[in-house]
C-alpha positions as CSV (number, residue, x, y, z in Angstrom):
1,X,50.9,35.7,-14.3
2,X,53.5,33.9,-12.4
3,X,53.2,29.8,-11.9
4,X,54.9,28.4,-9.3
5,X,57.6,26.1,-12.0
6,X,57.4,25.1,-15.2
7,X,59.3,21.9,-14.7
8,X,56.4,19.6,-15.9
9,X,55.6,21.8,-19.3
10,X,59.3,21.3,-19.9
11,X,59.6,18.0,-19.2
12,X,56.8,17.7,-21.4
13,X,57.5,19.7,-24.7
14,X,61.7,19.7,-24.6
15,X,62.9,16.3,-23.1
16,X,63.2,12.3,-24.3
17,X,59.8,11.4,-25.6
18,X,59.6,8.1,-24.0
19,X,60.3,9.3,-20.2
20,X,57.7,12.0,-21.0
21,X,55.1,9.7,-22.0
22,X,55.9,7.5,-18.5
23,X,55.4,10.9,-16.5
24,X,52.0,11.2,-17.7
25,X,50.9,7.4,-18.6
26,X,51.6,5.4,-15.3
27,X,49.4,7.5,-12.8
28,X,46.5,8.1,-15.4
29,X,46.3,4.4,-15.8
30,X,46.3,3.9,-11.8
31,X,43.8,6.8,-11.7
32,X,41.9,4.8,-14.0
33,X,42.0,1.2,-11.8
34,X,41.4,3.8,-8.5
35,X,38.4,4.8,-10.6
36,X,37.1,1.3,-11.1
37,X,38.2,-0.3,-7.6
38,X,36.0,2.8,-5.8
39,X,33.0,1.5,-7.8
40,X,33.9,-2.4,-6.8
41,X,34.3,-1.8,-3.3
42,X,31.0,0.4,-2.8
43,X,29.4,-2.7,-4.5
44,X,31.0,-5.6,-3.0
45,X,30.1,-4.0,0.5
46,X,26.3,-3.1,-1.2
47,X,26.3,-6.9,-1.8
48,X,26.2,-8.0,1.7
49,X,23.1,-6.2,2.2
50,X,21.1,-8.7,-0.5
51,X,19.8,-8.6,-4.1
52,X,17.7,-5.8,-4.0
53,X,20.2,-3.9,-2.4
54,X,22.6,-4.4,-5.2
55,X,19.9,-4.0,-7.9
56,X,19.3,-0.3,-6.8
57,X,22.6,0.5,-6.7
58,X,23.3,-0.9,-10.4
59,X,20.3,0.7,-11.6
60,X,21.3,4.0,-10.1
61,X,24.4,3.8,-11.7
62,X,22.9,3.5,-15.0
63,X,21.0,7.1,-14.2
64,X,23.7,8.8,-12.8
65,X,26.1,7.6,-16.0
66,X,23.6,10.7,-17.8
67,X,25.3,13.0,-15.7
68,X,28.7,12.1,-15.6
69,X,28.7,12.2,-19.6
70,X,29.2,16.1,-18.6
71,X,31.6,15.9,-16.3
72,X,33.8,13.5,-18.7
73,X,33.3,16.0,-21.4
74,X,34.1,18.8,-19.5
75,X,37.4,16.9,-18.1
76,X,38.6,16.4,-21.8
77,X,37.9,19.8,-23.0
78,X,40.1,20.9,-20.4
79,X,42.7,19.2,-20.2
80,X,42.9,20.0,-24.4
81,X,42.5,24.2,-23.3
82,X,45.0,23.7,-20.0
83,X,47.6,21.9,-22.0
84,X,47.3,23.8,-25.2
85,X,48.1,27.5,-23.3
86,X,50.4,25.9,-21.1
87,X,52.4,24.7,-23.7
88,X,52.3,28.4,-25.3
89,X,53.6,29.4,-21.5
90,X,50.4,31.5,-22.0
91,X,49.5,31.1,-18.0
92,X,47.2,33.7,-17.9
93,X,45.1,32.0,-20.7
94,X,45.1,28.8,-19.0
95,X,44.1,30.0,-15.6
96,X,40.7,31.6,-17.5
97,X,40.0,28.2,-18.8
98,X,40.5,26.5,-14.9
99,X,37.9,28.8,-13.9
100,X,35.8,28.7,-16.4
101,X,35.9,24.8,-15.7
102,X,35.0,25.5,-12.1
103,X,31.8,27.5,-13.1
104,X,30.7,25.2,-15.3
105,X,31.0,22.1,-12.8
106,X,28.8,24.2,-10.6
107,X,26.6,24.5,-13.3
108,X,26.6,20.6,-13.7
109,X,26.4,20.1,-9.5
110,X,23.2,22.3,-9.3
111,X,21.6,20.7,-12.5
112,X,22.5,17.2,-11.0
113,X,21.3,18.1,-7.5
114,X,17.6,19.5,-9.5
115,X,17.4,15.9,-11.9
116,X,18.3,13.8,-9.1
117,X,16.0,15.5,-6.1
118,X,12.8,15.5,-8.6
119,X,13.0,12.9,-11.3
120,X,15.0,10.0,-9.4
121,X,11.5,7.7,-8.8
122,X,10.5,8.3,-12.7
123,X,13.5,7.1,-14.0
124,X,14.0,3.9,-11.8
125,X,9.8,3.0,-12.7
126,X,10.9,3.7,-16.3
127,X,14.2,1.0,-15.7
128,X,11.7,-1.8,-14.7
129,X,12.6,-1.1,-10.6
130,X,9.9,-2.9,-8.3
131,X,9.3,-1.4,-5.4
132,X,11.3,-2.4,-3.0
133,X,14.5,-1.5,-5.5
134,X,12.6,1.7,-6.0
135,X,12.7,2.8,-2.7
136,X,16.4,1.9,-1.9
137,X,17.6,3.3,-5.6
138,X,15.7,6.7,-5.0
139,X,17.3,7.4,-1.2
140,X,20.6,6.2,-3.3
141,X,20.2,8.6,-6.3
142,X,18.7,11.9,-4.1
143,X,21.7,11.9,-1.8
144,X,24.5,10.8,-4.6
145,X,23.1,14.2,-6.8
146,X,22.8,16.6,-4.2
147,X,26.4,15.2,-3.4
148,X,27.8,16.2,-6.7
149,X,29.7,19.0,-6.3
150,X,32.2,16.8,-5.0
151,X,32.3,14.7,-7.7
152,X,32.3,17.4,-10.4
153,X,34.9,19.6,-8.3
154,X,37.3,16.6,-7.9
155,X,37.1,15.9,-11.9
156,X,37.7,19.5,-12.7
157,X,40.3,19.9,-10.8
158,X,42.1,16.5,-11.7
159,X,41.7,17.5,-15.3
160,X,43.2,21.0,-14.9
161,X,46.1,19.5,-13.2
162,X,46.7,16.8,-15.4
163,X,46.4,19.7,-18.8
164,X,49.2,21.1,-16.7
165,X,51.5,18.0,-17.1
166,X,51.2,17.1,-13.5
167,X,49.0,13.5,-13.2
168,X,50.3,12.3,-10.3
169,X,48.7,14.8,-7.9
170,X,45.3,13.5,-8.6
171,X,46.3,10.0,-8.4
172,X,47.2,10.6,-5.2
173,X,43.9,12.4,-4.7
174,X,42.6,9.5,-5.8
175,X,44.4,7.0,-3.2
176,X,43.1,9.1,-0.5
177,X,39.5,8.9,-1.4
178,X,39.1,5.4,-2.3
179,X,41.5,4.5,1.1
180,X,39.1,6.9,3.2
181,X,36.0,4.9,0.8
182,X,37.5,1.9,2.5
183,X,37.1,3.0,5.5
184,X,33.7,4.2,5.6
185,X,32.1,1.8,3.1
186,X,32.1,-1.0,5.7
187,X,31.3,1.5,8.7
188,X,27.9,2.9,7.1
189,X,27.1,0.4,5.3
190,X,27.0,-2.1,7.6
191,X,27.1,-0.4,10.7
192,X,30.5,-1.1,12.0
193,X,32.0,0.9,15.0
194,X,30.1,4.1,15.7
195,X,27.6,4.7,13.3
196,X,24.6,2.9,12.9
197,X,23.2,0.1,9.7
198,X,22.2,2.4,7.2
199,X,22.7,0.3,4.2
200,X,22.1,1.3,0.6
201,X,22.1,5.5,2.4
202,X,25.1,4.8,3.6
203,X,26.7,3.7,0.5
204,X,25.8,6.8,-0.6
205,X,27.1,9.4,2.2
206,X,30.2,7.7,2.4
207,X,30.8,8.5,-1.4
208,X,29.5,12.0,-0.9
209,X,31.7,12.3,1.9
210,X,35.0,11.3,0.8
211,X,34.3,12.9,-3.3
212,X,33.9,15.9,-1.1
213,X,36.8,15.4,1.1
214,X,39.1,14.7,-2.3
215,X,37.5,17.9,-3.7
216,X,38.4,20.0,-1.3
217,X,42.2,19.0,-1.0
218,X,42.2,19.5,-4.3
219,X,40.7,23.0,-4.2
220,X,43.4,24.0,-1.8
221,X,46.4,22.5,-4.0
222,X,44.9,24.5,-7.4
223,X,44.4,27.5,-5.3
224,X,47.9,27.4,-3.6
225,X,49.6,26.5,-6.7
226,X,51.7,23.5,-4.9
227,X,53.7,22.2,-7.6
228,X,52.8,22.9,-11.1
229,X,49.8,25.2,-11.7
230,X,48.4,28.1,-9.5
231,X,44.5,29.6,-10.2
232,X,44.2,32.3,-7.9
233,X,40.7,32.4,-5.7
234,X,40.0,36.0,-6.8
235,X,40.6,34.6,-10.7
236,X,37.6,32.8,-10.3
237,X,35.1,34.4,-12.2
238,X,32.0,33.9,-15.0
239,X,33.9,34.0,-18.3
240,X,31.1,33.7,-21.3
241,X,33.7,32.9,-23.9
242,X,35.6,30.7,-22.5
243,X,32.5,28.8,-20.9
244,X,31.6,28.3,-24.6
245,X,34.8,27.3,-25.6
246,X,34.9,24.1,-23.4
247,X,31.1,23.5,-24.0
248,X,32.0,23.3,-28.0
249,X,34.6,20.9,-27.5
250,X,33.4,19.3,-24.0
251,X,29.9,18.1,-25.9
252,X,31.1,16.3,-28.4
253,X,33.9,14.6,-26.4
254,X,30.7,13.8,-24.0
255,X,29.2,12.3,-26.9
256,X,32.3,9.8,-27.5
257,X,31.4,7.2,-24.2
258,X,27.8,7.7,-24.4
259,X,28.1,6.5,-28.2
260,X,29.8,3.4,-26.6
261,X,27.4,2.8,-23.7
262,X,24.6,2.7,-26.2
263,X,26.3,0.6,-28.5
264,X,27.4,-2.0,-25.2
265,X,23.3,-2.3,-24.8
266,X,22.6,-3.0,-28.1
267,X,24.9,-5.9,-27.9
268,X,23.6,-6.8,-25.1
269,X,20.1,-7.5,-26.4
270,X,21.5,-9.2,-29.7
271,X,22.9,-11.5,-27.2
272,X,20.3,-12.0,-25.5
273,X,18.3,-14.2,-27.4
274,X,20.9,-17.0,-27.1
275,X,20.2,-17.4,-23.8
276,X,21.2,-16.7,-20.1
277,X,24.5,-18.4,-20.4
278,X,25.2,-16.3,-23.4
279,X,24.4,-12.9,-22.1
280,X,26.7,-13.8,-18.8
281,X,29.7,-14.9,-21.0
282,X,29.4,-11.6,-22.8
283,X,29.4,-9.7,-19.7
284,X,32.6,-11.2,-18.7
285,X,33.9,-11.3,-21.8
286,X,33.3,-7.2,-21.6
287,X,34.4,-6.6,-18.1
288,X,37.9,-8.4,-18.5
289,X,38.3,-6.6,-22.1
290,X,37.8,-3.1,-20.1
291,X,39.9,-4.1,-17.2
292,X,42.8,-4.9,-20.0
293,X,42.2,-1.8,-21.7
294,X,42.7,0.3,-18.8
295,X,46.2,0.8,-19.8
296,X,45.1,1.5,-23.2
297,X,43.1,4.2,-22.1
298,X,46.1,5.7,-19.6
299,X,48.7,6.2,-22.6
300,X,46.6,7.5,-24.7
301,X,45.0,10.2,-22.1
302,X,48.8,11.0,-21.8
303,X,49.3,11.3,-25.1
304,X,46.5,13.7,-25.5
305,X,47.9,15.9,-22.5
306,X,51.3,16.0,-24.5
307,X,50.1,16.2,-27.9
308,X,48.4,19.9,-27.0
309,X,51.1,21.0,-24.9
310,X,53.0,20.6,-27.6
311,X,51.0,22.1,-30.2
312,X,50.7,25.1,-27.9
313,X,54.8,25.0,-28.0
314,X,54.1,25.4,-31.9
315,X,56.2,21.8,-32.1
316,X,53.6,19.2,-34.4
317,X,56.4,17.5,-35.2
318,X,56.5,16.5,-31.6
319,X,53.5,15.8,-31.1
320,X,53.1,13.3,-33.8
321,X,56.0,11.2,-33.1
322,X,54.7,11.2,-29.4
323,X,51.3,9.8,-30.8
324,X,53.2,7.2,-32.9
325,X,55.2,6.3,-30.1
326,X,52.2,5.9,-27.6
327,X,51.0,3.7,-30.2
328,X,54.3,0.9,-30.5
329,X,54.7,1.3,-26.8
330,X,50.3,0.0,-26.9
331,X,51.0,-2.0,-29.6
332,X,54.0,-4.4,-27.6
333,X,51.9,-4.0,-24.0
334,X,48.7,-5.5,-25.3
335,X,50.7,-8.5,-27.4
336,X,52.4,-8.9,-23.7
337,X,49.3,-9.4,-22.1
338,X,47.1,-10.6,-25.4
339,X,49.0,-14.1,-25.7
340,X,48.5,-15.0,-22.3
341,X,45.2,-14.2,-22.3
342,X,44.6,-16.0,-25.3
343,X,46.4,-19.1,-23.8
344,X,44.2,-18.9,-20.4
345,X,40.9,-18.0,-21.2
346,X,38.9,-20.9,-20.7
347,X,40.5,-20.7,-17.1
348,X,40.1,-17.4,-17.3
349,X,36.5,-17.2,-17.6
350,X,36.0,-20.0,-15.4
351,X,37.2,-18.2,-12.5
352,X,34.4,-15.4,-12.5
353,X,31.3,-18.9,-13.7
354,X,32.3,-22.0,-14.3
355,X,29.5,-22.6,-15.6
356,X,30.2,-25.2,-19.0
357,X,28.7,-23.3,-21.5
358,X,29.5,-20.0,-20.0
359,X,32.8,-21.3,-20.0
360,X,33.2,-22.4,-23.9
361,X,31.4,-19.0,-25.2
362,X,33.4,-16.5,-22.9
363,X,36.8,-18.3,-23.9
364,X,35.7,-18.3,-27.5
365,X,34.7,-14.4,-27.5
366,X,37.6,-13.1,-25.4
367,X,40.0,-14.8,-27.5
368,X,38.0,-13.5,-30.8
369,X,38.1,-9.9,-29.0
370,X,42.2,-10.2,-28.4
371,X,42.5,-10.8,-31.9
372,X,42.0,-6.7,-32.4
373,X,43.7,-5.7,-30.2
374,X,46.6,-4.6,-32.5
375,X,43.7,-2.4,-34.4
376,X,42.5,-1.3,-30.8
377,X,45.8,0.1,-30.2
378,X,46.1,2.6,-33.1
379,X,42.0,3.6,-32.5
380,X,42.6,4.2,-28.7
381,X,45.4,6.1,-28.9
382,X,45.1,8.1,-32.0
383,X,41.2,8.8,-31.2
384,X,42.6,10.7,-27.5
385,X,45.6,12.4,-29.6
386,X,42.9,14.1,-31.5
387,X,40.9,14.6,-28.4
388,X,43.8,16.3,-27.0
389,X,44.2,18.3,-29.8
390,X,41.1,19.6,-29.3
391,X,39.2,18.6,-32.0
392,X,36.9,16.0,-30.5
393,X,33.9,16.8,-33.2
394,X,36.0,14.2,-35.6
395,X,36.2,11.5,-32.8
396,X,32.4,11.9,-32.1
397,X,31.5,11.3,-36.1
398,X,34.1,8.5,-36.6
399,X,32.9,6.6,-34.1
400,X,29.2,7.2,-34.8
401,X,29.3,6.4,-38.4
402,X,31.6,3.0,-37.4
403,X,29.3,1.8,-34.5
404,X,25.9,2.7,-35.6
405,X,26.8,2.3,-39.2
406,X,28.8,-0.9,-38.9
407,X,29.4,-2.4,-35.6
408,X,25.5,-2.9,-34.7
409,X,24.1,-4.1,-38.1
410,X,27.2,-6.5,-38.8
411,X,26.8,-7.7,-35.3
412,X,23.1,-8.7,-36.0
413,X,24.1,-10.4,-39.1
414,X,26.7,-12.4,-38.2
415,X,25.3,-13.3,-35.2
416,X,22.8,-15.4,-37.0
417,X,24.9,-16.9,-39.1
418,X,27.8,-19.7,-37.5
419,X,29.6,-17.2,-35.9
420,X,26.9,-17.2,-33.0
421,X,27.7,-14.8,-30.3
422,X,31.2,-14.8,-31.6
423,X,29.8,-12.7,-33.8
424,X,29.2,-9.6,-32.2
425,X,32.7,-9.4,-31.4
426,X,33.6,-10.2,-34.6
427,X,31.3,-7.0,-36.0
428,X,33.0,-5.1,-32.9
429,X,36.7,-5.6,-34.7
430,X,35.3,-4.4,-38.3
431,X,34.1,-1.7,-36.9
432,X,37.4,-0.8,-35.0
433,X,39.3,-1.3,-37.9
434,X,37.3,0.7,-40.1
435,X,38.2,3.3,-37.3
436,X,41.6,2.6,-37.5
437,X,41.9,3.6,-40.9
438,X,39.7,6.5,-40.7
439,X,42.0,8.2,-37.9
440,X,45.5,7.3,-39.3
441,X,44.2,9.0,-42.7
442,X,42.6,12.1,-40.9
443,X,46.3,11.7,-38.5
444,X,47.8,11.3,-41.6
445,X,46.2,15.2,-43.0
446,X,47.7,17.1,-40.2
447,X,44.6,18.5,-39.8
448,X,44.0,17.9,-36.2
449,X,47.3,20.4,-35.4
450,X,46.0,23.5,-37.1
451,X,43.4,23.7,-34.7
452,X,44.0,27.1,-33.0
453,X,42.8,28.3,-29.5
454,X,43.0,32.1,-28.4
């Protein structure tokens, strides 16, 4: 069928590597910090209400992280299908795979909307919610999974657009939902201009509201085919193969971040027996690695999206000195910011507790956790390459076998040796390493390219 240009497959698959890898990188990584700012700003605002407030929302998050495993599955697999066909100029292909992505992100709204509606009280009991947390968290959870659709529908269609080369229409997506979150964070939550105090519910329907404002807008720009990729409204339809298709590779891509949630926990009770001061410097320690490895994840998303373009353009040659690249271009950006960060952490960590001991532990793990970041570049960009391949099975058992295998057992050990909670991130760069050489090996096979889609 006819798309409306193909200027972003060819930028992708025929031009210089390095302004290719830009195109894609820079607004994945901002859609990544939009991502995290829309979570900061419904909390900060959540905060003013009180502790218990802020407690219902956090645990609700922890539920509602169950369901979005899907949806992040679901946005991988995509982007792997959209960008393989597109590549192959095989439109007609990739428009079966966007609507099979919008028939399964119904699937996930409805089963969302059914988990939240009935089992939202069980869950929060089962986290240890008392019940004043209990009955903020459940009006907080019922409204945010009936909401869902928007959430699902704005994922799906970011990830179909960004499979089609084009990642800077849903970063602008993006800046209009969290500006509108902005707006009406402060106006529900608190009760600001028109509408009345509705606290913790209000949270809630203004992230409803504007996930389902973002989804529509960008429902109209798939179905109008603005700028790079068209999916006709009459193409929508139930598609059993392809459906199955993104489930196989959308599970265990799903898997992957639920592999590292679990193991996040597990550190978090090893630490925990070294006190409060301990588990708060870890925390920190934790949030300010994420917030450097934002970037991290943006290239190699964009690598990903190139990498199965390419291979759809029958060019692996391409494709592998795009992943190579992605990694030297990681590789100079986290030494850029690593020696820095080395240099400052005390003050660093001191900005978010000064607490004294807080202080000395967080400055002595975020300096032992910079240390990998050399290996971190490789494992983060090669693991998404290989994701964007579409082979995310391999991914799934790498990091299983390294994190459940290595990373949790060494981080026990050595955290009751001298090491102390320096430990755990110790174990943490074994395991990554470990990784490291796993993926460069498999990389290494060509494997991963004779993965073929029809």
């Amino acid at each position: 069928m006819k798309q409306p240009n193909s200027q972003y497959r060819d930028r992708l698959v025929e031009g210089p590597l390095f302004p290719a890898i830009w195109h894609m990188a820079y607004p994945m990584v901002v859609t990544l910090g939009l991502h995290s700012l829309f979570n900061l700003v419904d909390i900060y605002f959540v905060g003013k209400l009180g502790p218990d407030a802020v407690a219902a929302v956090g645990m609700s998050g922890i539920v509602m992280f169950v369901v979005m495993i899907f949806t992040i599955g679901l946005a991988v697999a995509t982007r792997a299908l959209v960008a393989r066909f597109i590549g192959a100029e095989d439109y007609d292909k990739a428009v079966e795979v966007a609507s099979a992505t919008l028939t399964v992100a119904m699937l996930i709204s409805a089963f969302a909307g059914v988990f939240g509606t009935l089992l939202a009280p069980q869950i929060l009991e089962l986290l240890g919610a008392d019940d004043s947390v209990l009955v903020l968290g459940v009006q907080y959870i019922r409204i945010m999974f009936i909401g869902m659709m928007g959430m699902a529908f704005t994922s799906a269609v970011n990830s179909i657009l960004q499979g089609a080369g084009d990642a800077k229409t849903p970063m602008y997506i993006l800046l209009f939902s969290n500006g509108l979150n902005m707006v009406l964070d402060p106006m529900m939550i608190l009760g600001l201009g028109p509408f009345p105090k509705l606290g913790v519910t209000g949270a809630a329907i203004a992230t409803v509201s504007t996930n389902g404002m973002a989804a529509i807008i960008g429902m109209i720009i798939l179905f109008r085919g603005v700028k790079s990729f068209k999916v006709p409204i009459k193409k929508i339809r139930w598609n059993s193969s392809r459906v199955w298709q993104i489930v196989k590779i959308g599970i265990p891509a799903a898997i992957q971040p639920a592999l590292g949630n679990i193991v996040n926990l597990a550190m978090v009770r090893i630490v925990s027996g070294f006190g409060t001061e301990a588990i708060a410097a870890l925390v920190l320690t934790m949030r300010i690695h994420m917030f450097v490895m934002l970037p991290g994840f943006g290239l190699g998303t964009a690598s990903g999206t190139i990498v199965g373009q390419n291979l759809g353009a029958d060019n692996p040659k391409r494709a592998k000195r795009t992943t190579w690249l992605t990694c030297g271009i990681l590789e100079i950006l986290f030494i850029i910011v690593g020696v820095p960060l080395y240099i400052f952490a005390p003050w660093l960590i001191a900005q978010f507790n000064d607490h004294p001991e807080v202080v000395v532990i967080g400055a002595s793990c975020l300096r032992t956790v910079i240390l990998g970041y050399p290996i971190f570049a490789f494992v983060t960009v090669l693991q998404r390459a290989v994701n964007g391949a579409g082979v995310t099975h391999v991914p799934a058992i790498v990091l299983a076998v390294a994190l459940f295998g290595v990373q949790i057992p060494l981080a026990i050990l050595l955290s009751r040796t001298q090491f102390g909670v320096r430990g755990v991130f110790l174990a943490m760069i074994v395991a990554f390493t470990i990784q490291a050489i796993i993926f460069v090996w498999y990389f290494l096979t060509d494997r991963w390219t004779r993965r073929e889609f029809r």
